[in-house]
Every structure is written in structure tokens, then in C-alpha cells.
N, C-alpha and C positions, 0 to 999 in steps of 0.2 A: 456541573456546569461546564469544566474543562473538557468532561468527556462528549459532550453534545456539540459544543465549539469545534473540537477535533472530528468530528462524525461530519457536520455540515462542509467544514471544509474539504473534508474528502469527498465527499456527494460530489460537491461545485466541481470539482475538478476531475473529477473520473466517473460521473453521471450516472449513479446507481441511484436507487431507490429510496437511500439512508435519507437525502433531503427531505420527504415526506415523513419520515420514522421518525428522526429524531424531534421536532418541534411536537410530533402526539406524543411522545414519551415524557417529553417537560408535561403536559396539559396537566398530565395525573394521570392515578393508575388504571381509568376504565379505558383510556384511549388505547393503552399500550398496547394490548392484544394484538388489536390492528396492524400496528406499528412494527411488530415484529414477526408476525407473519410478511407484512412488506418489504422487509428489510433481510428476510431471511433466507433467498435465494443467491447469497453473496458466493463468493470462493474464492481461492488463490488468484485468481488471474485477475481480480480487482485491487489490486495494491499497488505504492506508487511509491518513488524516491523522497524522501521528509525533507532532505539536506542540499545545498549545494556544492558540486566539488566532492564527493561521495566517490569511492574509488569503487571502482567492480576489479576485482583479484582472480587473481588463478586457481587459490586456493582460498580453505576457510582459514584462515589466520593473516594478522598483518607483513606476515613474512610471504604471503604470497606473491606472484609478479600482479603489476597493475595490466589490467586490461586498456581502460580508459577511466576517463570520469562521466558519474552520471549526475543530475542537477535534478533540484525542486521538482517534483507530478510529471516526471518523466514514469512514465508507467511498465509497470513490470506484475510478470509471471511466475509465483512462488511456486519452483520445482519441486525444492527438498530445503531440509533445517538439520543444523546442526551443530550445535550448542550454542551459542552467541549470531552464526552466520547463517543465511538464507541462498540459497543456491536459485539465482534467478534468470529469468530468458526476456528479453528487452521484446517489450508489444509491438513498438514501432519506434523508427530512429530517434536516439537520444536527443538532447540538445548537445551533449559534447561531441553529438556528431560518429556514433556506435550505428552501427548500421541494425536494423530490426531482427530480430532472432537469436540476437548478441547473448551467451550465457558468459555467467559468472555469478562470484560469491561475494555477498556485500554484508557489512555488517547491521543484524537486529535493526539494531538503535538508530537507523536512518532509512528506513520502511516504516512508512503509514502502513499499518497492516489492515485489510478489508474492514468493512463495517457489517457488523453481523446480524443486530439490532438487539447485543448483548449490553 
């Protein structure tokens, strides 16, 4: 149920196809097929900030310099991973005010990561 919760709200907020998916994947298992073929033209570039106040760095570690901060469904473009951090390039101006193209390295655990219709 968590997992579905967290699908819908990534839909709502960065308008992929998951809104449709997930409610047929609760229905039961005949719906699903559908459902994930719908949902299954996702990719990196569908992912978005979890957290508020979430620092973008210079490097993959906390010892890197702070770029800025980035806030809640502020959306972003997973370059590259690597181990804990995601190396990412900002869709369009932050709310902290990152201007669009903005790369940097934030950490895992504060990316929604796409919805797959896994």
C-alpha cells in the first residue's frame, strides 16, 4: 500500500503515466499487465527531490562543497549513481532558486526515484 501511496504521489507531481498504473495494480492481478505496460516507458529523467533543504554537492560525499539547496518535486535528471549518491542535472529552476541545467550530486535517500510500474 506504501508502495502505491508513493507511486501516486510521484505521478501527481511530475505527470507520468504511474497515476493510471498504480490504482490497476491495487484492482488485482488481471488488471496489472495493462498497468505496466503503461507505466513502463519511465526513465531517469522522471525523478524528483523527496526532501526539503536537500543540499546538491560538488562531490558524491557529505564532504563535498554545497552547490545550493534543492526542495520537495523539484525535478531532476538522474546522470550517473554511485554508491549512496545520484549525480543529477536540475529540469528547470529550483525553488531554492538553482538556475535549470544546475548539475550536482545529492544523496539516494532524498530522490523519489521514477515509477517503473515495478
Amino acid at each position: 500500500m506504501r508502495r502505491i501511496s508513493l507511486a501516486l504521489t510521484t505521478a501527481a507531481l511530475i505527470g507520468t503515466a504511474a497515476a493510471v498504473a498504480a490504482p490497476a495494480q491495487a484492482a488485482g492481478p488481471a488488471a496489472a499487465p495493462q498497468a505496466v505496460r503503461a507505466a513502463s516507458a519511465c526513465h531517469e529523467d522522471n525523478a524528483m527531490i523527496y526532501t526539503d533543504g536537500t543540499r546538491l554537492r560538488t562531490k558524491a560525499s557529505t564532504s563535498g562543497g554545497v552547490i545550493g539547496q534543492l526542495y520537495f518535486g523539484d525535478p531532476i535528471r538522474i546522470l550517473r549513481s554511485s554508491g549512496g549518491w545520484d549525480y543529477v542535472q536540475l529540469k528547470e529552476k529550483s525553488k531554492g532558486g538553482l538556475g535549470k541545467g544546475t548539475r550536482g550530486w545529492v544523496a539516494h535517500k532524498n530522490i523519489i526515484p521514477p515509477f517503473c510500474g515495478h
